[in-house]
C-alpha positions, 0 to 999 in steps of 0.5 A: 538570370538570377533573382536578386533585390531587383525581382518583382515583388508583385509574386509575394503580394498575391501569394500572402495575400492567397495564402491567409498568412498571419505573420506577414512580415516574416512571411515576405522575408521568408519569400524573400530569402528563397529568391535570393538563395541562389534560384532564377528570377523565373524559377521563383515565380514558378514556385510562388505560382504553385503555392498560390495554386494549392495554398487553400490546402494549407493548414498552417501557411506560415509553417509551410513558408518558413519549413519551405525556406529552411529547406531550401537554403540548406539544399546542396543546391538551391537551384537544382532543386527549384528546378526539381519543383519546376519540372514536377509539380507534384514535388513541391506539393507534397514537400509542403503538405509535409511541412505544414502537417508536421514540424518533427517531420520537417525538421529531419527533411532540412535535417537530412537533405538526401531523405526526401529523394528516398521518400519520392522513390519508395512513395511511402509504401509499407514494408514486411514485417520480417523484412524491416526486421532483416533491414534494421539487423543488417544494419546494427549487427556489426556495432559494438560500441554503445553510444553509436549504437543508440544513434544509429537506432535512432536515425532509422528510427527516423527514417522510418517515419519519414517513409511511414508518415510519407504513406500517411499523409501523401499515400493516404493509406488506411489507419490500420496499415499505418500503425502496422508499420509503425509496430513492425519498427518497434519491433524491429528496434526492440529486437536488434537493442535486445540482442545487442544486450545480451550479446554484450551480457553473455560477454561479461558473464556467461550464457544463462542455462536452464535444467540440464545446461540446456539455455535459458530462452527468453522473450519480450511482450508487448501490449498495449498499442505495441502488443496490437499492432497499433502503435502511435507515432508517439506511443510508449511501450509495454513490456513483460519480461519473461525467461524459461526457467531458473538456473545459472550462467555458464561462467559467472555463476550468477543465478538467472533471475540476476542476469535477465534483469541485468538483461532488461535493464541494459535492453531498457536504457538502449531505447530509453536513454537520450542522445543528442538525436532524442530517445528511441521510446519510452518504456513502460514496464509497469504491466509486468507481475508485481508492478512496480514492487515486482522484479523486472524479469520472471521466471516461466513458472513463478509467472503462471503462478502470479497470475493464477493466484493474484493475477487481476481482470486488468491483467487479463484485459492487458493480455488480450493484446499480449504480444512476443515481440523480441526474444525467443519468439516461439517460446514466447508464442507458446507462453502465451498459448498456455497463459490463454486458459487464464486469459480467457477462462473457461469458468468463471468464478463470482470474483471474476464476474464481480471484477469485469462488473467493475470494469464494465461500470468503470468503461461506463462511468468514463463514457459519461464522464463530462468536462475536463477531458472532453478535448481528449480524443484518447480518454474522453468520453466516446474516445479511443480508450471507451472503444478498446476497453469495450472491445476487450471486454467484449473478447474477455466475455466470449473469448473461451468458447469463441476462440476466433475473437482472440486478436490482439488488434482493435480493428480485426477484433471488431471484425472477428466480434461482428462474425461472431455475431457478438457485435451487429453488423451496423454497430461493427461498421460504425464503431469501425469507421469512429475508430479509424476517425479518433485514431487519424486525429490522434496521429495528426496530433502527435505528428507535429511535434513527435509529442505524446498527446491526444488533446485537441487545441482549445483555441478555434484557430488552432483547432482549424488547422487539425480539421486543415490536416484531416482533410476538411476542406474550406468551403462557403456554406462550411468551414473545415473547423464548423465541419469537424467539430460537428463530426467530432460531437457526433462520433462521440454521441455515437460511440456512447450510445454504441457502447451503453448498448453493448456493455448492458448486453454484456451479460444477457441483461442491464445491470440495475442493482447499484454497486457502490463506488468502493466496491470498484475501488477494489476491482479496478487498477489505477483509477482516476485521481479526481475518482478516489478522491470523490469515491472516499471523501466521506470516509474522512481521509486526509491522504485519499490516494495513499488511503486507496493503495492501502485498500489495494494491498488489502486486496492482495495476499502476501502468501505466494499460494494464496489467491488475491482474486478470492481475497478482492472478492472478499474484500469488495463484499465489505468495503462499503461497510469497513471503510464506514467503520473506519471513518468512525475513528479518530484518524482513518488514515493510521487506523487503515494503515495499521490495518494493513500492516496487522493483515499482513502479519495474520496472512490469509487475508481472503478468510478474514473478511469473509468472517468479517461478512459473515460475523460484523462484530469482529469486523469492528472489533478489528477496526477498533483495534487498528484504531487505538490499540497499539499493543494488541495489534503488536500481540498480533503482529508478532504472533498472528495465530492469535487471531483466534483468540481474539475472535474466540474472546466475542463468544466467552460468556465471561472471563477465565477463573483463576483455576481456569488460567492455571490448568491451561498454563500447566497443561500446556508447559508440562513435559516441556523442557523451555517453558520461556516461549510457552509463558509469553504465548500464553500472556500474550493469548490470555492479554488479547481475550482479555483486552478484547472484551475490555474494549468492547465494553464486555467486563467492568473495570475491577474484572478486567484487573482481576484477570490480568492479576490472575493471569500474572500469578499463575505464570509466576507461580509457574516459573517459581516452581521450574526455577525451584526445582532447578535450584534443588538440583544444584544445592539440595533440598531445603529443609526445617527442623522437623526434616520436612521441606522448608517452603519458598513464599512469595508475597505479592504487593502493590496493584499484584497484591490488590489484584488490580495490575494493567497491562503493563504493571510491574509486579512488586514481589517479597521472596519470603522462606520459613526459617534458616538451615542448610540445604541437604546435598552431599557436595553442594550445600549452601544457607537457606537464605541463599538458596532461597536469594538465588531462587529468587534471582533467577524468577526475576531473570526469567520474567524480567530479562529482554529476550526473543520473545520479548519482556514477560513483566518487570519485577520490583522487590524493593519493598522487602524489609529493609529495602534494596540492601537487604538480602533478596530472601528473608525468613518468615522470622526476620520478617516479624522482627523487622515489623515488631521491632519497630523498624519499619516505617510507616510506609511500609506498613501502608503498603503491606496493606497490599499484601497477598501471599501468591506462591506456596502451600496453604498452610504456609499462605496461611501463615504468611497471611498472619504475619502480614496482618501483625505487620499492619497491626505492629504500632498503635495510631498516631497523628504523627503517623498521618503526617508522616503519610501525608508528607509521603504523598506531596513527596510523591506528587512532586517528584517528576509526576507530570500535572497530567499525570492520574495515578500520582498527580494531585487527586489521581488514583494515588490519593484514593489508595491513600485513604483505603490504607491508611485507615486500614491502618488506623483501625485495623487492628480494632476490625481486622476484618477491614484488612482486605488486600483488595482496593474495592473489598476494603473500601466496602468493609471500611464503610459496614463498619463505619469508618468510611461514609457512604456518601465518600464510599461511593465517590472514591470507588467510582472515581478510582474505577473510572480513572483506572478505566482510562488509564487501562485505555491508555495502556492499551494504546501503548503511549510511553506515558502510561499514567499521562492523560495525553494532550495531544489532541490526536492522543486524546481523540483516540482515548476518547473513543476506546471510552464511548465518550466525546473529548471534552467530556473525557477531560472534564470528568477526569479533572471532576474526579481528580478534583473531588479525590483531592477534596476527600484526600484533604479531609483525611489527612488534614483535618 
């Protein structure tokens, strides 16, 4: 007879009523909906009498009655399987202890309604590796097409579980047989997907062969949880790629690197791609060379390579549980035979000790780590993570002369350590049995919703049910939630003391000194956001996460056969120190930054900090550079083996002497056929000694200009005399009267003329001849003027032109008589005559001021020199001429001139060059000795005579030396304004410290001294 509306009722009272449910209602239609499915009246009650008898044992009953009812209404036929219930009591019991411990499990019972009759007759017991191997092979070798292969993989996957969770909950069986199983699957899922990849793969492009023709073999590594056997049932996976050798396939021709990481990434989508079943796994390829920058595929040898010369102590730590899973599996065996020499060394160098030091601190710092992770059975303190990251420290530290420790299990690891005698016997059996307890949390945790988590449930009623799922028992004196969270709290106290105990000892002592925080920043691999944060929150960076993975690339040599290890060790010895160096800058986050990028162009990076522990002033220097100085760091990065320039500069008592810069520069462009990449070499060397010091505070101002002058004329006298002679060889020598050779003079004017140029100054030239002729050459002879015009077009080409090397200077010769119409050469008689003849305007005999003859022999220096004082001396004073100066300098001042501007705004520098001109000028020709084509030299001789009080001498002098200061600074900063005080607060920060001086303070004395040069500017020019 058939239950029906009619049955008793009284069945589903006593049974929610014993079974502590809380959705009631749902429950009773539940129990209602498995009466009416098709089952007899007697049947039902039998079934509601079974679950009244073990409903204690339910963990979640609602679960259970919904699973339940699901379950059986999908049934092919609801009353055979009651009856099933009813002749086996044990059938019921266990389908629900399924259904209340996992909804992922349940859903694929209901979802597959024969798995169940499986699960019954295999009982759950494990399965040989090799033989799931075989199992799964035999079942996938012959699907060719990709979507269903991915489904079948999956369903096995599944059923899998279903038989390994049977074992699990029902079999009870031990932790370790658990997670075997669920490796040995993974393995063998792994290992079918792979060879379904590349047989796909070899279709399309042939068989990669290695040296010979010989195939290329190949194999997948596992870490991790996979790489020890210990799988989760929600665990990602760990993979390394490695393939024998490099070569190419056998018909495509496509190098082997292309094809493996074809190979992997096909491999990779099989298990990761989603189908309407779900995915297979997630992978995670992160642990390989490199990392995510690196390829996902290597080469045998590039491999021993990495890890030899930038291989980590994570990375031997991850190595620890290095496994070949798939693939060539005793070429995989034999890698890692060899790898084992790394893994575990035989020696071990400072770095390495000071990296496990770092590891040993982090294990610390996380097992006393309280707060937001103290529910997490994985990474909380005295969790899972503390006990392997300790046992594989404990392996690392003896696994070289104690070979036998060297397991990729957790668990045979601690009994390997314990015979050893590493471990003691009651620390073994503790640590043994937490481990196994943590891991069973985990499982239950991850077993309901097939969801990677390892957090227990902050809400008591939820928590109660984990301590339902673990077995505790409800009780009188105890409830299974009070009993397990008293044991949970014990095993972590436990676990904490075990491993402090262990960890102190690691070394034959405890670690007392303090290690900075930054130190470990540097040895330990993805550390905690919240850490870094707090690690470099008084270093002042905005972007504290992109600030640490700068230092880690500062930690890394870029140069293959280089050791990053030597180089982290370096690096760690200064941090604390750089790191404070940097928190002085302006922005700390773009002078790091800038550091990194300065360091990788310098290469060798390890023998840069060593010298930075050895000698801090270079440190600084450095940090100070990165800062603020954009085109010395440019110098350096294009060519970085100035970086001995830069420190030699630390050690000179004083700048070059002009004599000085010319013999190096003859020495070193004699003989040589291009001198174009030996001039730049040697700005740009001579640029940065020179820019060091300056920052650095080493040279005055007027020094610094002196130098840079130096350097600028001795290059153009250099290339002068290789473009002369070049001309000569074309058109003939040049000759005078007399028959002796007609001279090239060139005259600088300007800041070149003053000695007074910046690092980006142009250089303002005249190319002068001594007198008109022909050139003597048989076939080729040409005037003087335009072979000396040539000569000169071809130095401006040279020093002027764009090329590989860059810009050497810009040339102007627009101030040669008569301006950019005139011809580009002029004889020394033209020259008079344009002066003489009362031609040139006021202007120009202003700047002539300036002049200063830089190229040719000295009697003709001599002469040139003459010249220009008669030029200066041409036309007596007037008033008129100091208007016509006057309305020169407002027209200057408002053309395109930016108000921020200190060379032509309002009291910049141009007004002080204004009032040393013209009243050498004025009285030049009554003191010639006022004609000095320095700034400084002739303010000093305007004073001696009187013509310049002293009170005004000394205010112009050390206005102009301090906005000449700033405008250097500004320069080095390379701002595209290179006379604009900036206004960018950033901008002004950083000039602010390349002067030692606060922002304000910067602006205020800068607007002081433009507003004095102004008052002193008035008082000469309109009074």
């Amino acid at each position: 007879m058939e239950a029906t509306s009619d049955f008793d009722i009284e069945p589903i009272h006593r049974l929610i009523e014993k079974c502590s449910i809380r959705d009631v209602e749902l429950a009773r239609k539940n129990l209602v909906s498995i009466a009416q499915s098709g089952i007899t009246i007697d049947l039902f009650e039998s079934i509601c009498q079974q679950l009244s008898d073990f409903a204690t044992e339910f963990s979640d009953a609602d679960r259970v009655l919904n699973n339940l009812e699901r379950y059986i209404r999908a049934a092919r036929s609801p009353l055979a399987l009651a009856a099933l219930f009813d002749r086996d009591p044990t059938a019921l019991n266990v389908l629900c202890r399924i259904f209340s411990a996992s909804q992922f499990l349940s859903d694929l019972l209901i979802r597959d309604r024969e798995s169940y009759d499986g699960l019954r007759k295999t009982a759950g017991q494990p399965v040989a590796r090799e033989a799931l191997i075989d199992e799964i092979t035999s079942e996938t070798q012959n699907i060719d097409d990709e979507n269903r292969f991915k489904n079948v993989i999956l369903r096995l996957k599944q059923r899998e579980y279903l038989r390994i969770a049977y074992g699990d909950l029902i079999g009870e069986q031990q932790i370790d047989i658990v997670t075997a199983q669920i490796s040995y699957l993974a393995d063998a899922i792994c290992s079918v997907a792979l060879d379904f990849a590349y047989r796909n793969l070899v279709e399309k492009f042939g068989e990669p062969n290695g040296i010979g023709g010989q195939p290329c073999r190949f194999a997948v590594f596992a870490l991790g949880k996979l790489g020890g056997c210990e799988l989760n049932y929600s665990s990602d996976i760990d993979l390394v790629f490695v393939y024998e050798n490099t070569g190419q396939t056998s018909t495509s021709r496509r190098n082997n690197q292309q094809f493996f990481d074809r190979l992997a990434q096909n491999f990779s989508k099989l298990l990761t791609d989603t189908t309407p079943l779900g995915a297979a796994y997630r992978v995670d390829w992160r642990l390989r060379p490199g990392g995510n920058q690196g390829p996902m595929t290597i080469s045998e040898v590039a491999a021993f390579q990495y890890y030899e010369t930038q291989g980590r102590s994570w990375e031997r730590q991850a190595f620890v549980k290095a496994r070949a899973v798939a693939g060539d599996l005793q070429f995989g065996d034999a890698f890692l035979e060899q790898l084992s020499n790394w893994i575990f060394q035989v020696r071990w160098s400072r770095t390495d000790i000071e990296s496990m030091k770092a590891l040993k601190r982090q294990i610390e710092q996380r097992t006393n780590r309280e707060g937001g992770e103290e529910l997490n059975v994985k990474t909380g303190r005295g969790g899972i993570r503390d006990i392997e990251f300790t046992i594989q420290f404990l392996q690392l530290l003896h696994g070289f002369h104690l070979p036998a420790v060297r397991t990729t299990n957790t668990l045979e690891a601690m009994d390997r350590l314990q015979s050893a005698h590493c471990i003691t016997q009651q620390e073994h059996s503790l640590l043994r049995k937490n481990y196994c307890w943590l891991r069973k949390v985990e499982h239950r945790l991850q077993m309901m919703f097939d969801l990677q988590t390892h957090t227990l449930p902050e809400d008591d009623e939820e928590m109660a049910k984990v301590a339902l799922r673990m077995g505790y028992a409800r009780g009188k004196a105890d409830s299974a939630l009070g009993k397990f969270k008293k044991e949970w709290q014990q095993i972590k106290n436990l676990n904490v003391g075990i491993l402090k105990h262990l960890l102190d000892g690691a070394f034959g002592e405890s670690e007392q000194e303090s290690v900075p925080p930054e130190v470990d920043l540097i040895f330990i691999t993805e550390p905690a956001e919240d850490w870094i944060k707090s690690t470099l929150k008084r270093y002042k960076f905005d972007h504290p996460l992109v600030a640490s993975k700068n230092l880690d690339l500062l930690a890394t040599e870029r140069i293959p056969f280089l050791s990053s290890r030597r180089c982290r060790h370096f690096l760690a010895a200064i941090v604390p120190e750089l790191l404070d160096e940097i928190s002085k800058t302006p922005n700390p986050d773009q002078t790091l930054t800038r550091l990194v990028s300065v360091s990788d162009h310098i290469g060798g990076k390890g023998i840069l900090w060593e010298l930075f522990r050895q000698h801090q002033p270079a440190m600084k220097l450095f940090v100070k550079l990165c800062s603020s100085c954009s085109y010395l760091c440019d110098i350096l990065e294009r060519d970085p083996g100035m970086i001995d320039s830069l420190l030699d500069s630390l050690k000179l008592v004083g700048l070059p002497t002009f004599e000085s810069f010319k013999q190096t520069l003859d020495e070193l462009s004699a003989n040589a056929e291009d001198i174009r990449p030996i001039v730049h070499a040697f700005k740009n060397d001579q640029h940065l000694r020179i820019g060091v010091r300056d920052i650095v505070g080493s040279d005055r101002i007027r020094e610094t200009h002196l130098a840079l002058s130096d350097v600028a004329e001795v290059i153009l006298q250099c290339v002068a005399q290789r473009q002369l002679e070049s001309l000569v060889s074309k058109y003939g020598q040049p000759k005078l009267h007399d028959g002796s050779v007609c001279e090239l003079a060139i005259l600088a004017m300007g800041k070149l003329g003053g000695r007074q140029p910046n690092y980006h100054s142009d250089l303002d030239v005249v190319f002068l001849y001594q007198s008109d002729g022909q050139t003597q050459h048989a076939l080729n002879p040409t005037s003087h003027q335009h072979f000396f015009s040539e000569v000169g077009a071809a130095i401006i080409k040279f020093v002027s032109s764009v090329g590989a090397f860059g810009r050497l200077y810009e040339i102007d010769c627009r101030l040669r008589p008569a301006g950019k119409n005139a011809p580009l050469a002029v004889s020394f008689d033209e020259f008079a005559k344009y002066f003489d003849s009362g031609k040139a305007q006021s202007w120009e005999r202003l700047a002539m001021c300036k002049a200063r003859p830089v190229f040719g022999s000295r009697p003709v220096r001599k002469q040139l020199k003459h010249l220009v004082t008669n030029a200066i001396q041409s036309q007596d004073w007037n008033q008129d001429i100091l208007k016509e100066l006057r309305e020169m300098r407002y027209r200057m001042e408002s053309n395109n001139c930016s108000p921020n501007n200190i060379k032509r705004a309002a009291g910049g520098t141009v007004d002080v060059e204004f009032i040393i001109q013209m009243l050498q000028l004025k009285h030049g020709k009554a003191s010639p000795e006022v004609l000095h084509s320095g700034m400084f030299e002739a303010a000093q001789q305007l004073n001696q005579c009187g013509y310049l009080p002293k009170f005004d001498y000394l205010a112009l002098t050390e206005s102009y030396s301090y906005l000449r200061d700033v405008e250097s600074r500004i320069r080095l900063m390379n701002t595209a304004a290179r006379h604009d005080l900036p206004v960018n607060p950033a901008e002004i920060a950083k000039l602010a410290f390349l002067l030692d001086e606060e922002p304000i303070r910067l602006c205020d004395r800068v607007n002081e001294y433009r507003a004095e040069n102004r008052r002193l500017f008035k008082k000469y020019f309109e009074a």
